[in-house]
C-alpha positions as CSV (number, residue, x, y, z in Angstrom):
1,X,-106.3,-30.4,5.4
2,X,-109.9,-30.7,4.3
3,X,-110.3,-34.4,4.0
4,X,-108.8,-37.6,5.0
5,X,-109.9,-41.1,3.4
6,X,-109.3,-44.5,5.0
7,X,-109.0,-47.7,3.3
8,X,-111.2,-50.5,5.3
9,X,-110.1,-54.1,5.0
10,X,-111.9,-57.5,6.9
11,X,-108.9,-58.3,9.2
12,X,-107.8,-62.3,8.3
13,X,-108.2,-62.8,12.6
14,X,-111.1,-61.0,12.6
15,X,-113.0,-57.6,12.5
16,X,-111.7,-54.5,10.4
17,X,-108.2,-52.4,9.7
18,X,-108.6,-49.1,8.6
19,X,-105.3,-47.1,7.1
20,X,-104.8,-43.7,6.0
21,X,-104.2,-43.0,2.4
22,X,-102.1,-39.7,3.4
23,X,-100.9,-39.7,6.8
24,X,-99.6,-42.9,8.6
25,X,-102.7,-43.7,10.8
26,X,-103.8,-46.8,11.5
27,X,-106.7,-48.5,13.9
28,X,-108.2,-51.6,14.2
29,X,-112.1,-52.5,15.1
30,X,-114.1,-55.8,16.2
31,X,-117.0,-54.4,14.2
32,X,-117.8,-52.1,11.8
33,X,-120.5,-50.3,14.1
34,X,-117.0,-49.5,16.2
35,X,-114.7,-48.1,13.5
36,X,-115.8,-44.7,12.7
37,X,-115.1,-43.9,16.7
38,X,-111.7,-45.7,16.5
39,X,-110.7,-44.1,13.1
40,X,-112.0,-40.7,15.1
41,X,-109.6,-41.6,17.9
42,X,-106.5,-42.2,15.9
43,X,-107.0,-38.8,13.8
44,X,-107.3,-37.2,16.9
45,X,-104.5,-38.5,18.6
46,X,-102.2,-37.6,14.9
47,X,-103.1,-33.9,14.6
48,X,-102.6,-31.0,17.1
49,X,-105.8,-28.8,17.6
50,X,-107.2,-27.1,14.5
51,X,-105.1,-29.5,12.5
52,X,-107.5,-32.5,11.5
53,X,-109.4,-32.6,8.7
54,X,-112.5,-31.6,8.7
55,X,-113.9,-35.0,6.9
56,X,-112.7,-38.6,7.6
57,X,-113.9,-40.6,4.4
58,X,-113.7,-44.8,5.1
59,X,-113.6,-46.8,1.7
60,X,-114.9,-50.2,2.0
61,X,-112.3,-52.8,0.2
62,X,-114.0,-55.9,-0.5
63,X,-111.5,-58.4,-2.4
64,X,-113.8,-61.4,-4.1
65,X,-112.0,-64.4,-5.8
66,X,-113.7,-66.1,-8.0
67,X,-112.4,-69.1,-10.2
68,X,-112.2,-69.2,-14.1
């Protein structure tokens, strides 16, 4: 595996959720200075050595409602 992406959300409570579009990986973060190093920690802690990917993408989701 060369690449894994993460969708990042605003959590309703609070902070950010990032989930992995391919493997089931999931973190949480109070702030989005803290996220890469949690979404670092989960990969690590999915993959055996020499298994990761070699780049972690995180895809900002913004969801705006606006009225018509």
């Amino acid at each position: 595996m060369t690449e894994l992406i993460f969708m990042v959300e605003e959590a309703p409570e609070g902070g950010f959720v990032a989930r992995s579009l391919g493997p089931s990986i999931f973190t949480e973060a109070d702030s989005l200075a803290e996220l890469p190093e949690k979404v670092r920690d989960a990969v690590r802690c999915h993959f055996e050595d020499g298994e990761g990917p070699k780049v972690i993408r995180l895809h900002h989701v913004r969801e705006q409602v606006i009225t018509a």
